[in-house]
Residue, then its C-alpha position, 0 to 999 in steps of 0.5 A: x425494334x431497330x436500333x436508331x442510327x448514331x446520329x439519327x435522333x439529332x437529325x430529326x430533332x433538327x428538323x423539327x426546331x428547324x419547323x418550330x422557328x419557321x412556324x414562328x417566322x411566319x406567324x410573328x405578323x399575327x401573334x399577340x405580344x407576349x407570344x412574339x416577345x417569348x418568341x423573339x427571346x428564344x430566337x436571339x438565343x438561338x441566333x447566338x449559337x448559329x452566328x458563332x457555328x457559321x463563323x467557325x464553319x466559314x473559318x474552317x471551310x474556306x481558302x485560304x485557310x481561315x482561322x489560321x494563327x499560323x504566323x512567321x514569327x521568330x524561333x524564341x518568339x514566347x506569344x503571338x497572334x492574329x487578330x479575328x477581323x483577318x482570320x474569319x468572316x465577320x457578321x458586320x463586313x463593312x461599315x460606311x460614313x464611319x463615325x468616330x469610335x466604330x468598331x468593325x468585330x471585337x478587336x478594330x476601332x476607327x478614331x478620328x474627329x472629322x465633322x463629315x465622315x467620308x470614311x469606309x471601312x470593310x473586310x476583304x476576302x484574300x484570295x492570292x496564294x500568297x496570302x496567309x491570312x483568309x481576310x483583310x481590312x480595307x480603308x477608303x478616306x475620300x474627303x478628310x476634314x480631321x485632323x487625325x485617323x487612328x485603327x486602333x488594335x486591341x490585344x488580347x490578355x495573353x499578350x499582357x501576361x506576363x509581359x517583362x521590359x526585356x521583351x521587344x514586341x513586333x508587328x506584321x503587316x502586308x500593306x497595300x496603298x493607293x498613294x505614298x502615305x506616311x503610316x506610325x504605329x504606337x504601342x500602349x501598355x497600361x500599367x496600374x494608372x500608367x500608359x507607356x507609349x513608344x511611336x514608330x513609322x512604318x518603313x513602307x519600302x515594302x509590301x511586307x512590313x515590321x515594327x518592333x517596339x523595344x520596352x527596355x526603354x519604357x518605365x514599365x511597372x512589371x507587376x501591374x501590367x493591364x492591357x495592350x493596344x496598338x495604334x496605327x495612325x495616318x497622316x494626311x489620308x485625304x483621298x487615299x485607300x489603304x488595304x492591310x492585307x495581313x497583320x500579326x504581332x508577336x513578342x520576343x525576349x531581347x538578347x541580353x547585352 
């Protein structure tokens, strides 16, 4: 008897529970209950580990280069780090007539308290040679009867670990805007049942944007450090369009003075 082929037995497993979920594909119109909800269970199973595949496959395999965390950070820069929506294609691109709280992956939530939401929000495809990010986010406000819009950012544990009052934190960001646009970023770092809050406007002199919140002058309780978040607010968005083309943030200990 040959010997089998490295790779060969997983080929043909594939196919045949490629076969099993299309029988199953086609006979759910017919099947008894219980069959069908077995059925539905081991698909979503399944769909679970295929959505995290082609998310990883799509990052990898397209240009430019998704699921790069390689940013331009400072030399002494201890963390950093770009958020998933501008790294890899999402499995909601796009969302409309976006209500209050929505949130586009893990990470991005829209904030506002319009009656009438005349909102979008959804993922672009970079596609200049410039563009280190494989994704961006684009923002359309048409009619705005609120009285205020905030993305909020979540960020990960690892930017709250370890995190000290000498550290300056910075947000990146490429920003593309229809129309002058007043834009501030607020930093939140709750501490136990604390949240310091530092605001900044964003200089829109320029295409290529950076914020640094200083925590040395925050009451910061080192030690009970939770979580990070960041708040983009916009003022006045009626009729405009924002595109952020990149957005990165990194932490840095501050020269001791």
């Amino acid at each position: 008897m040959s010997e089998m082929k490295p790779g060969l037995f997983d080929r043909v497993m594939q196919q045949s529970a490629l076969k099993r979920f299309r029988r199953w594909a086609e006979t759910a119109p017919s099947d008894d209950l219980r069959e069908l909800r077995r059925n539905r269970s081991a698909a979503r199973r399944m769909k679970y580990y295929l959505d995290e595949l082609i998310h990883v496959a799509d990052n990898r395999l397209a240009l430019p280069v998704v699921g790069n965390q390689a940013v331009p950070v400072p030399y002494d820069a201890d963390w950093s780090w770009r958020p998933e929506l501008w790294c890899g294609p999402l499995a909601t691109q796009g969302v409309s007539s976006v209500q209050s709280k929505s949130m586009l992956g893990r990470e991005v939530t829209l904030f506002h308290d319009c009656q009438h939401s005349e909102l979008t929000l959804r993922q672009l495809r970079n596609t200049s040679v410039d563009d280190l990010a494989a994704y961006g986010l684009r923002l359309d406000v048409f009619r705005f009867d609120g009285s205020y819009l905030s993305l909020v950012v979540d960020l990960p544990p690892s930017a709250a670990h370890g995190l000290k009052r000498n550290h300056l934190i910075r947000l990146d960001a490429i920003v593309e805007l229809e129309r002058p646009l007043e834009i501030f970023g607020r930093l939140n770092v709750q501490h136990g049942p604390n949240t310091e809050q530092i605001v900044r406007e964003l200089p829109l002199n320029d295409r290529n944007l950076v914020l640094e919140f200083d925590l040395a002058y925050t009451k910061l309780n080192e030690k009970r450090v939770e979580k990070v978040w960041i708040d983009l607010i916009f003022e006045n968005p009626e009729m405009s369009q924002v595109i952020l083309r990149d957005l990165y943030f990194s932490r840095r200990p501050r020269a001791e003075l």
